[in-house]
C-alpha positions in Angstrom: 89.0 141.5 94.6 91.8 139.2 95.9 91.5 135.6 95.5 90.7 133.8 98.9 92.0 130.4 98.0 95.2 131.8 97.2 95.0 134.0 100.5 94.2 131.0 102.4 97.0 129.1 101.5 99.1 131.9 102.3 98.4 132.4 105.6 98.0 128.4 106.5 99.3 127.6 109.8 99.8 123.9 111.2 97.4 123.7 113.6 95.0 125.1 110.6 96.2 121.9 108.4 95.6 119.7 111.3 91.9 121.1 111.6 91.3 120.7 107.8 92.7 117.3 108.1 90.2 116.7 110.8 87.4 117.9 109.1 87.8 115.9 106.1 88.3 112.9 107.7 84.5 113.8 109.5 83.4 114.3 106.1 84.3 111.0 105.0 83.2 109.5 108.4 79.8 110.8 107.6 79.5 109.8 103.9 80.3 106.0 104.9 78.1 106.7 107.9 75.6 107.8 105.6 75.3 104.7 103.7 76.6 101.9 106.6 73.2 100.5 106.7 72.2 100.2 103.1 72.7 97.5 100.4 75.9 99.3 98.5 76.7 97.5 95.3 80.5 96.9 94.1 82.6 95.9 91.4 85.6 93.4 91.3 88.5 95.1 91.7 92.0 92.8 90.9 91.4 89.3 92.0 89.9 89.2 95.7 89.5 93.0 96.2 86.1 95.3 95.6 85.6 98.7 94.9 82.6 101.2 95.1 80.7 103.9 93.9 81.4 105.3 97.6 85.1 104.9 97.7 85.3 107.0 93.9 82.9 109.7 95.5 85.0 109.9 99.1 88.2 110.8 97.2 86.5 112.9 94.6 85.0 115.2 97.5 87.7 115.1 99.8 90.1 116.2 97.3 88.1 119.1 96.5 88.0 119.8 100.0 91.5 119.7 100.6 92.8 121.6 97.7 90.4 124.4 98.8 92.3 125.0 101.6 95.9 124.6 100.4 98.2 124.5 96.9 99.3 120.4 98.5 99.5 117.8 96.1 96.7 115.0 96.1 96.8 111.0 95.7 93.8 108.9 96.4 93.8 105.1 96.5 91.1 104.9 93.6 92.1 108.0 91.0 96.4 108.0 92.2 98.1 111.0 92.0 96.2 113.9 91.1 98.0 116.6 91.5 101.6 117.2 93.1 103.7 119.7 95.4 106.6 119.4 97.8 103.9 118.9 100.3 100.8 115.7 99.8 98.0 114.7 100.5 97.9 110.5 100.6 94.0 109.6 101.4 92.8 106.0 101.4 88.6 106.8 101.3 88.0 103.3 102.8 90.5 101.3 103.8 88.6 97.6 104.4 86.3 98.0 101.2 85.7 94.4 101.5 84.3 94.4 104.9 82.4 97.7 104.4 80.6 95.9 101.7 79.6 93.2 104.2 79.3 95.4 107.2 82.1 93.9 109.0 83.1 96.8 111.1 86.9 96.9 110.6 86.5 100.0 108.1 88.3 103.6 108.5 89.4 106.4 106.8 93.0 107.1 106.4 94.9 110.8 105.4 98.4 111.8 105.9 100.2 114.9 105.0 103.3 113.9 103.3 106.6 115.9 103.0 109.0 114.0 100.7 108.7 110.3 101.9 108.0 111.5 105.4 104.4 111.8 106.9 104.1 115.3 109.1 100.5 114.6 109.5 97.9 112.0 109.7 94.5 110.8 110.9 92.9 107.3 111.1 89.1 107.1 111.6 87.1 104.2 112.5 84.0 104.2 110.3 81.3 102.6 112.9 82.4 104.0 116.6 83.8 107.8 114.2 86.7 108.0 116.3 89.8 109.8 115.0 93.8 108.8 115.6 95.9 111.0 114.6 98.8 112.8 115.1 100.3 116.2 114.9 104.0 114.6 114.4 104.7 114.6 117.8 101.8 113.2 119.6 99.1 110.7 119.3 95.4 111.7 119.9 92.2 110.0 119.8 89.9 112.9 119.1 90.8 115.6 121.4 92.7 113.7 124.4 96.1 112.6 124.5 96.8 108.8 123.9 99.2 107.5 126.4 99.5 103.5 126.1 100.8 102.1 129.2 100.6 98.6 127.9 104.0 96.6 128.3 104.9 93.8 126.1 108.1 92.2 125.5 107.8 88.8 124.0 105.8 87.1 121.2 104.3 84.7 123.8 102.4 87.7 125.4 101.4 89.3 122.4 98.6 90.2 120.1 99.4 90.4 116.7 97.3 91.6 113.6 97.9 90.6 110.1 97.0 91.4 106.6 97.0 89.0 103.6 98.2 89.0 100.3 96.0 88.3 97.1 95.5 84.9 96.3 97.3 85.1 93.1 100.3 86.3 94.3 103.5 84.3 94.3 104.8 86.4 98.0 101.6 84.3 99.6 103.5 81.4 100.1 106.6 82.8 101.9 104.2 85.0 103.8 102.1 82.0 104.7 105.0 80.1 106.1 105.7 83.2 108.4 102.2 83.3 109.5 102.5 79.7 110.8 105.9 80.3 112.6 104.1 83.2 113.9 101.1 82.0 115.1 103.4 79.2 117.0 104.2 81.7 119.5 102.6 84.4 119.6 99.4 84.6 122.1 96.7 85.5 119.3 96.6 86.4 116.0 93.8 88.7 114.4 93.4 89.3 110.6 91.7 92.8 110.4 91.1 93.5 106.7 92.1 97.5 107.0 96.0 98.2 107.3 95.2 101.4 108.8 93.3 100.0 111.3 96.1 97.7 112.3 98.8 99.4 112.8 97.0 102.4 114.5 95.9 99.7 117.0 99.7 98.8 117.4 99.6 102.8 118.2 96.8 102.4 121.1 98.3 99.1 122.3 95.1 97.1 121.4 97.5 95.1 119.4 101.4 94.6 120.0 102.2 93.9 116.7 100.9 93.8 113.1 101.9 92.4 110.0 101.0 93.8 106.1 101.9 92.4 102.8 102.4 94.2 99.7 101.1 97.8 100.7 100.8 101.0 99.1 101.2 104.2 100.1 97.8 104.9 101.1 97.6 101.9 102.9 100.4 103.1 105.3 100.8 106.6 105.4 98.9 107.6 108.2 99.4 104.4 110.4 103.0 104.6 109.9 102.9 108.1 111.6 100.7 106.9 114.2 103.1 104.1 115.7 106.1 106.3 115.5 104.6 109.1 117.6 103.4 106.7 120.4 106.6 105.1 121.0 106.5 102.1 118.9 108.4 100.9 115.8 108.1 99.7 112.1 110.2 97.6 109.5 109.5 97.4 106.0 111.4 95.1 103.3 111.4 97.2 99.9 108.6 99.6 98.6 105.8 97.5 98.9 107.0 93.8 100.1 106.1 93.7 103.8 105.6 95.5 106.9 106.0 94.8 110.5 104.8 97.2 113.1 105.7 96.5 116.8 105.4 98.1 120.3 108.9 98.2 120.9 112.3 97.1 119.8 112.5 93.6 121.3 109.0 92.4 119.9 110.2 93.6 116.3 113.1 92.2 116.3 111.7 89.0 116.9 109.4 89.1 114.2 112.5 90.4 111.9 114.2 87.0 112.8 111.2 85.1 112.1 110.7 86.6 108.5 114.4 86.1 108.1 114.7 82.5 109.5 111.4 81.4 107.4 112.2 83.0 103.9 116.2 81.6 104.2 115.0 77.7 104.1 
């Protein structure tokens, strides 16, 4: 009898990977869903971060999902690379650990489908409300309807913008502090988020206009990235894993660029 794994990923077609994306990212919906209301102990992870048993089992599961439906590599936030192909899988079980352990609700799941250093798929979802972003590579859904952001602004005075933070211990917290501050001089609000896939799919939406991320991984930005390309919006990153800024168009990043710039030349 013929091997149906190896059949499966045979006869994969995108909109199959999409729906097995989907579903996994349900899977991990429900899991943290599961547990959202109970006492869940963690462990120190690096200096101001926590882990938990939950985050370990996520990835362990949705790996195993995943590779049963396709020969794609796998790397998880909490076990790295697991396996590799010219197509991968690049899941962050809960992005916002911190708040999850707290019940802040600023908690999602993020998957993308990597090819190379290019995202072809990916899917954010929001732990509490189990919404799903994601994108097919050319659009940007929320669950089964089309996103279309009609939201229009062009300057920092008008604008929105969510940040991340770097660890305390890092020496990149000072520059990034001093942009913060020229930042936060002009533009309208600022709102720290705790989940980077969280804020840049809500530069996707237009809930936020902007949104800024320190020293990222892969994980972190996979997905997200994807997310704000699709719906019109753009992105800027200095190095591998420096910073990130995510904007609603062209003008507002700019802007942002020049700040960063003007800030870290003094």
């Amino acid at each position: 009898m013929p091997s149906l794994g190896i059949t499966a990923v045979v006869i994969m077609t995108e909109q199959s990977v999409e729906t097995v994306m989907l579903r996994a990212v349900n899977l991990a919906l429900d899991e943290i869903g599961e547990y959202w209301c109970s006492a869940v102990s963690w462990e120190p992870k690096g200096v101001d971060d926590r882990v938990t048993f939950l985050d370990k089992q996520i990835e362990k599961k949705l790996q195993s999902f995943l590779q049963g439906y396709s020969s794609y590599g796998f790397m998880g936030e909490e076990y790295g690379v697991k396996s590799r192909g010219e197509r991968l899988w690049v899941l962050d079980p809960i992005d916002g650990t911190v708040n999850f352990t707290v019940r802040l609700p600023m908690v999602a799941v993020s998957l993308a489908l990597m090819e190379g250093d290019k995202a072809v798929l990916g899917a954010v979802g929001e732990a509490v409300s189990k919404r799903i972003y994601w994108s097919d590579g050319k659009h940007l859904f929320l669950d089964n309807a089309v996103v279309s952001n009609s939201r229009k602004v062009s300057t920092l005075e008008e604008a929105f913008v969510g940040l991340g933070t770097p660890r305390k211990d890092d020496p990149f917290a000072a520059g990034y502090g001093k942009f913060l501050s020229a930042v936060q001089k002009k533009a309208m609000r600022l709102r720290m988020l705790g989940s980077a896939a969280l804020g840049l799919t809500y530069v996707a939406s237009g809930a936020l206009d902007a949104f800024l991320l320190p020293r990222f991984e892969l994980w972190d930005v996979a997905a997200g990235r994807l997310l704000v390309e699709v719906s019109g919006g753009s992105y800027w990153q200095e190095g591998p894993n420096s910073i990130l800024i995510a904007a609603r168009n062209e003008a507002l990043l700019e802007d942002l660029k020049q700040i960063w710039y003007g800030v870290n030349s003094l």
